[in-house]
N, C-alpha and C positions, 0 to 999 in steps of 0.2 A: 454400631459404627466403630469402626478402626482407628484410636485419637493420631497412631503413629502415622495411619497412613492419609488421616485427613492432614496433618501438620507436614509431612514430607508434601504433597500437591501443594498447598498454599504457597510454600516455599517455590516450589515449580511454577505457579502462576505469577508468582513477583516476579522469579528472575525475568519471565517473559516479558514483563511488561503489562501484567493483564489490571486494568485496575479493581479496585476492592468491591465495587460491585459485583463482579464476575465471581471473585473470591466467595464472598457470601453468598450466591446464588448454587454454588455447588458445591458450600458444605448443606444449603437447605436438602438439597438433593440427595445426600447421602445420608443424612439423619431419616432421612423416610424411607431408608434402604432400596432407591429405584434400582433396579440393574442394569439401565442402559439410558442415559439423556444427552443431550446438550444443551448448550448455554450459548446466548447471544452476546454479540457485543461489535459497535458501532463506533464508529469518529470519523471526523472528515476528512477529506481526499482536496486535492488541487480545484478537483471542477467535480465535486458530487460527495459520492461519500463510501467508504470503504464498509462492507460489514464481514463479521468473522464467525464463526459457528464453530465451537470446539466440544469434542466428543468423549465423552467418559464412558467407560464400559465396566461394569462386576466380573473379576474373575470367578468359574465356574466351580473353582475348587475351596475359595475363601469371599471372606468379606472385602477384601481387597478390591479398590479401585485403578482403574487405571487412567491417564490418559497421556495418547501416540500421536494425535494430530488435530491440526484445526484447519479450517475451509478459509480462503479470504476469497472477497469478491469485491469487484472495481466498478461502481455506476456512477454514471451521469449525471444520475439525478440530482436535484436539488435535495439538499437537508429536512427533512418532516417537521414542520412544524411541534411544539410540545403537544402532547397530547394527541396528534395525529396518526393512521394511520393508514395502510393499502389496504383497499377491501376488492370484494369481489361479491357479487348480486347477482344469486341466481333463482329462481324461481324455485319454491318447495310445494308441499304437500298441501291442499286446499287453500292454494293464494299466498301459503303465509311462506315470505321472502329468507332462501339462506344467506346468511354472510361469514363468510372468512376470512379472517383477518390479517396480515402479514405487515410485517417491518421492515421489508428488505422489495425493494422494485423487481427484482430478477424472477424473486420466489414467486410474485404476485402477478407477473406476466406470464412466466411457467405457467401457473396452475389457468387463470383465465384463457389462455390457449387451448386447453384440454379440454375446455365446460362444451357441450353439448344443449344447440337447440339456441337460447337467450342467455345473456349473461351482459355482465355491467362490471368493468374494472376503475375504480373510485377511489379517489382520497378523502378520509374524512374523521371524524371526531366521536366515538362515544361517547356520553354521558349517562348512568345510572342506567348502563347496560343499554341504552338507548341509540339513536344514529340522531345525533342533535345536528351535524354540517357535513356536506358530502360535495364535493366537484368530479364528474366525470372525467375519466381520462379515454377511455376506448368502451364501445359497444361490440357485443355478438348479435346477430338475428338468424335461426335458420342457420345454425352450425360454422355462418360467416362472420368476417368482422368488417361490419359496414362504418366504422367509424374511430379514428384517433384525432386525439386533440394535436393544436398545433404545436404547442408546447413542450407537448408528451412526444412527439412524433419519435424524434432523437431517441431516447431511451428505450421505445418501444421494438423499436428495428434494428439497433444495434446490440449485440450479443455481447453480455457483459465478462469482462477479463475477470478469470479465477485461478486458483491454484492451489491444490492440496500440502500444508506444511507438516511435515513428520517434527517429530519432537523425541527425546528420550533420558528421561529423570531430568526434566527443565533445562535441557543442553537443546541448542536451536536457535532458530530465528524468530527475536521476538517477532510482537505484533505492533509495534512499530516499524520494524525492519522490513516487515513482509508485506506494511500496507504501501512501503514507499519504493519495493521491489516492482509491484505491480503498475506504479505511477513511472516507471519506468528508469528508476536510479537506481545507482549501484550503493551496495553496503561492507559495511568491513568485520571480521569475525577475525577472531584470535584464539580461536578453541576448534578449527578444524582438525580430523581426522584423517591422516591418509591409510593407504592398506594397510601397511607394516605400525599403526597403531598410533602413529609421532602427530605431537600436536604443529598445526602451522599456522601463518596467518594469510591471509587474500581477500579483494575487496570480491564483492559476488554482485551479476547483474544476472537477471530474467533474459532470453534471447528470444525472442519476439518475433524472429523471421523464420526462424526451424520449425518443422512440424512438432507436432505436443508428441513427449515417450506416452510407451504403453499405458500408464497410470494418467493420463491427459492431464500432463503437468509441462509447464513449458520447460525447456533444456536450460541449465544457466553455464553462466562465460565465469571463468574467474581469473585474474590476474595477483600473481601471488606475490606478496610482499614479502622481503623487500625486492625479490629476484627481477619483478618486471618492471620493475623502474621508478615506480610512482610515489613519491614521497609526499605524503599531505603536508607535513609543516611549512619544508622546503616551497613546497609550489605555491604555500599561502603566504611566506616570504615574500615573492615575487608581485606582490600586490598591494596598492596602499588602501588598506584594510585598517581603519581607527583603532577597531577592536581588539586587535594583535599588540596593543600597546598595554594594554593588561592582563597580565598573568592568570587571571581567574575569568575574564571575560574569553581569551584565545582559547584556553584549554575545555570552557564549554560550548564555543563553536565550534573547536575540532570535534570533539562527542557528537555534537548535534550531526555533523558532515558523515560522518563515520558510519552514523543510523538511520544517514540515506536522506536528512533533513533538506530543506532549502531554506537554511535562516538568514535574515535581513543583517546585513553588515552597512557600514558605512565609508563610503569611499568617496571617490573627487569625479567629478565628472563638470570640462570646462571651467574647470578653477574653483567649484560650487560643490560643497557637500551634499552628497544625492543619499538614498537607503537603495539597495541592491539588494536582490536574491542572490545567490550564491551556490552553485551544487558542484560537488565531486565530480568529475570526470574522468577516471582511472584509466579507462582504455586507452584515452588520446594524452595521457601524462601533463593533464589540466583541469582546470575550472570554467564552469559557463556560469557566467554573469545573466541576470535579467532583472529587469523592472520592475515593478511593485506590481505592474496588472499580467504579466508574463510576456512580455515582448523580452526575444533576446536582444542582449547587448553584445558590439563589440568586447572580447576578452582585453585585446590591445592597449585599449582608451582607459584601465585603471592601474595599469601598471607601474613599479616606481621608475626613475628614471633610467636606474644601473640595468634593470630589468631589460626596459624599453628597447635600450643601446645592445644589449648582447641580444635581443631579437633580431635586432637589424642587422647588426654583424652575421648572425647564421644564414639568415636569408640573401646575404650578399655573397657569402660563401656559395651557398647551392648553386643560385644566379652564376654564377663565376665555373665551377663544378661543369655545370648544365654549357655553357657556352661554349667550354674546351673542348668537349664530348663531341658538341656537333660539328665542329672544328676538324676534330679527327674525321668524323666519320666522314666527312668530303673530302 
């Protein structure tokens, strides 16, 4: 093994974000010289849970490793218990039952989709190589599937949000950035690339309505700072945000916003200190407010007062704008 080039990737997977588990799991890999793996790795998402699959490959000509990209994928589902996991139950060789195991809901409806004849897609527990607890989620009979739970239904029939992320010497989108891409918020980068080689900065969103390009990757929007207007500080000026009154608390909930977070701030709502979610809005040159269970909130209702009044004066503008217009046009 290569100590240069195991020590250059470690570095690659911090900047990413990848935590130390993942790190150790693919210097194991490279001490056993595989030529070709990947590596899991899991956290939770808004309503389910994000999983990511990043791929390492041996160059042909050295010991050199590489890795250019990781998988993210966006489910529904509920969090696995410890020690859980997806199986799938299919009938083997003189009675004795296969099982396959899987981490990831997606992979494990994939594959039970494929099985032929009987087959059983299950959550459940090994112990001592053993199936100590199991819950059905879907049956096959007869190459059909005569059966999903009601629970599972959701997960099973909705087609789960993924995206392939390039990477190149640890420059890219972490994997924080990229699981909060897919949860449908935008992120800020300060190390973009344009043709001509110049670094710039822009928040970056997923575009979700456009068909996926050739590499079935969704297209993303970007809005480039500071050219399109959206100033995070500025716009979190404009809000009575507790947090902003501390120098070390602001500047790690701007970071947080930046990498696409929704962190809880504290603000007024009816004269009463409430906790509010909080997310970047780049495109609309604002912030959405929401609740602790996800209801949105009016943006308006936390505004400071200076704020409040130059709202109103713009919109009495337009108002005003808008009336002389049709003025004329009669």
């Amino acid at each position: 093994m290569n100590k240069n080039n195991l020590d250059d990737l470690k570095d690659e997977l911090k900047e990413l974000r990848f935590p130390k588990k993942v790190i150790e799991e693919m210097e194991k890999n490279m001490e056993k010289n595989v030529p070709e793996f990947r590596l899991r790795h899991q956290q939770p998402g808004d309503k389910g849970q994000v999983d990511m699959v990043l791929h390492f490959k041996q160059s042909g000509q050295s010991d050199y490793y590489y890795f250019n990209k990781y998988n993210v994928t966006l489910n529904n589902a509920k969090p696995l218990a410890e020690g859980h996991q997806y199986l799938v139950i299919s009938p083997g060789e003189k009675d004795k039952a296969m099982m396959r195991k899987f981490d990831s809901p997606h992979e494990a409806i994939a594959y039970f989709k494929e099985q032929k004849g009987s087959s059983e897609l299950a959550v459940g527990k090994i112990d001592k190589k053993e199936l100590a607890f199991k819950t059905t989620l879907a049956t096959m009979e007869k190459d059909k599937i005569n059966f999903v739970s009601k629970d599972f239904n959701k997960v099973f029939y909705t087609p789960a949000v993924s995206q392939t992320v390039y990477v190149e010497k640890g420059q890219g989108f972490t994997a924080e950035q990229s699981a909060n891409m897919l949860q449908s918020r935008a992120v800020h980068r300060d190390n973009l690339l344009n043709l001509g080689g110049q670094t710039y900065k822009a928040w970056i969103e997923l575009d979700f309505k456009s068909p996926k390009d050739r590499f079935n990757n969704y297209k993303t929007k970007q809005y480039h700072d500071p050219s399109y207007g959206f100033d995070l500080q500025k716009t979190l000026d404009k809000y009575q945000i507790k947090e902003l009154a501390d120098p070390a608390k602001r500047e790690k909930l701007e970071e947080s916003m930046r990498n696409g977070n929704s962190p809880s701030v504290t603000t007024v709502k009816n004269g009463e200190e409430v906790k509010m979610k909080v997310v970047a809005a780049p495109r609309y040159g604002e912030l959405n407010f929401y609740a602790e269970n996800g209801r949105p909130e009016k943006r308006e209702q936390f505004m400071t007062p200076k704020a409040h009044q130059e709202l109103l004066a713009k919109q009495s503008g337009k108002e005003k704008v808008l009336e002389e217009g049709v003025g004329i046009g009669r």
